[in-house]
N, C-alpha and C positions, 0 to 999 in steps of 0.2 A: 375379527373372529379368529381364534388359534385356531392352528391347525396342530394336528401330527402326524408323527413321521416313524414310522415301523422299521426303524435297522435288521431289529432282534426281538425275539419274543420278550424278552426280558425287560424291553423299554416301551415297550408297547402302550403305559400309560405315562409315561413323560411327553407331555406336549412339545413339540418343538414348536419355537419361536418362527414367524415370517423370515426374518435375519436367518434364523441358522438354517433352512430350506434354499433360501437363497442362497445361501456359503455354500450348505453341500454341492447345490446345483450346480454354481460356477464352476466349484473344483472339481465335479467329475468332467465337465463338458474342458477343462483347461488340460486334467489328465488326458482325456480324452484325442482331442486334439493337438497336442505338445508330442505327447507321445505316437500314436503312431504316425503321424509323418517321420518321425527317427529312426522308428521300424521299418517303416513301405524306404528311405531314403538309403537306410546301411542294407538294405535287402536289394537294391540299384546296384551294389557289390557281386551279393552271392548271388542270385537269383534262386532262393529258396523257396521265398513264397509263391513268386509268379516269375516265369520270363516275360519280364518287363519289355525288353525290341516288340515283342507282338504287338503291343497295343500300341504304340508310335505310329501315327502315319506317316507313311511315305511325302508326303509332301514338306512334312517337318526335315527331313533327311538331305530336298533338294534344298529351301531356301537357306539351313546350316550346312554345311558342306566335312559334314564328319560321320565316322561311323556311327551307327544305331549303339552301340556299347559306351561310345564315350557320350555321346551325347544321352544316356541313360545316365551316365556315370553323374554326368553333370547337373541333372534332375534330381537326381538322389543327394548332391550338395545341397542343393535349393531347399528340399525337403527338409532335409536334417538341421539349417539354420531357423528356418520359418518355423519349426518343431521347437526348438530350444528359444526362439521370440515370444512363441506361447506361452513355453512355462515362466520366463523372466516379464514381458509386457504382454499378458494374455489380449488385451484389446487389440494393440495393433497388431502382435502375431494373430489373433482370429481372421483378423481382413486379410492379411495375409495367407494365410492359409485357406479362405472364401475364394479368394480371386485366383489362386493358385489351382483349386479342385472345379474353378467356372473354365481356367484355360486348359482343363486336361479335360474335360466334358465335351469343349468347343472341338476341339482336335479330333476326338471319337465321332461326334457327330458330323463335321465336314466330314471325312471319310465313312461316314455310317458305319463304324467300327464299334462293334461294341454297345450299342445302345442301350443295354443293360446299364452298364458300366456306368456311362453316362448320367444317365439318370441317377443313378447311386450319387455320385458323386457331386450332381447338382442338389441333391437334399444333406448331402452332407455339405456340402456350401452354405447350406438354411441353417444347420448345426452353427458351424463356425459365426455365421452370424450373430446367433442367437448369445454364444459366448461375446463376442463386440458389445454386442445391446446391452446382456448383463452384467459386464465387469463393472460398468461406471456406477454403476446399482447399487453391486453388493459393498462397492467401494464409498461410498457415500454413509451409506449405514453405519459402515465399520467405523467410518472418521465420527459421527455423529453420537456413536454411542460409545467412542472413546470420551467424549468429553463430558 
């Protein structure tokens, strides 16, 4: 059964195909996650959006044995690469970035830091996943209906 897909008033009677629902999907969940890990990771720099050291637990601080700023610094590398894996290998960047927002979740909750947060960030781990599952998907299609 087609469905459609309402970008714009204008299209509003062009069906979209199963395939191009699935493509948009992927791609916003790929922008989605590529991207702001690059933002939350170069913002490890300025602390514009959040100071970051707050939500670090302390315990993190004993078993590495460096300051809360470098050891942000260095979270914000991680981020920024796993960001940029997304947009070039969205599958594997997804788990990457899944197990990455399950160990910043884990951290808050040992320390009961933040439980909000937490939480957020373990449903955005269902996000990231969801891009994993989908890639092979939309990729399969795209090879199938090239030929």
């Amino acid at each position: 059964m087609p469905t459609t897909s309402t970008l714009h008033s204008s299209t509003a009677t062009v069906p979209a195909s199963e395939n191009q629902v699935l493509g948009q999907l992927q791609l916003t969940l790929k922008l989605a996650f590529g991207l702001v890990p690059i933002v939350a990771g170069l913002d490890k720099f300025t602390n514009i959006l959040a100071h970051w050291e707050n939500y670090l637990n302390p315990l993190a601080l004993r078993i590495v044995p460096v300051s809360d700023v470098t050891f942000m610094r260095a979270v914000g590398v991680i981020e920024i690469i796993a960001g940029v894996i997304v947009l070039v290998r969205p599958r594997v960047g997804a788990f990457i970035v899944m197990a990455w927002l399950l160990a910043i979740a884990a951290q808050l909750l040992v320390g009961w830091m933040y439980p909000d947060v937490a939480v957020r960030d373990i449903v955005m781990a269902l996000g990231a996943l969801t891009l994993a599952r989908l890639t092979p998907i939309v990729q399969a299609r795209r090879s199938n209906s090239a030929i």
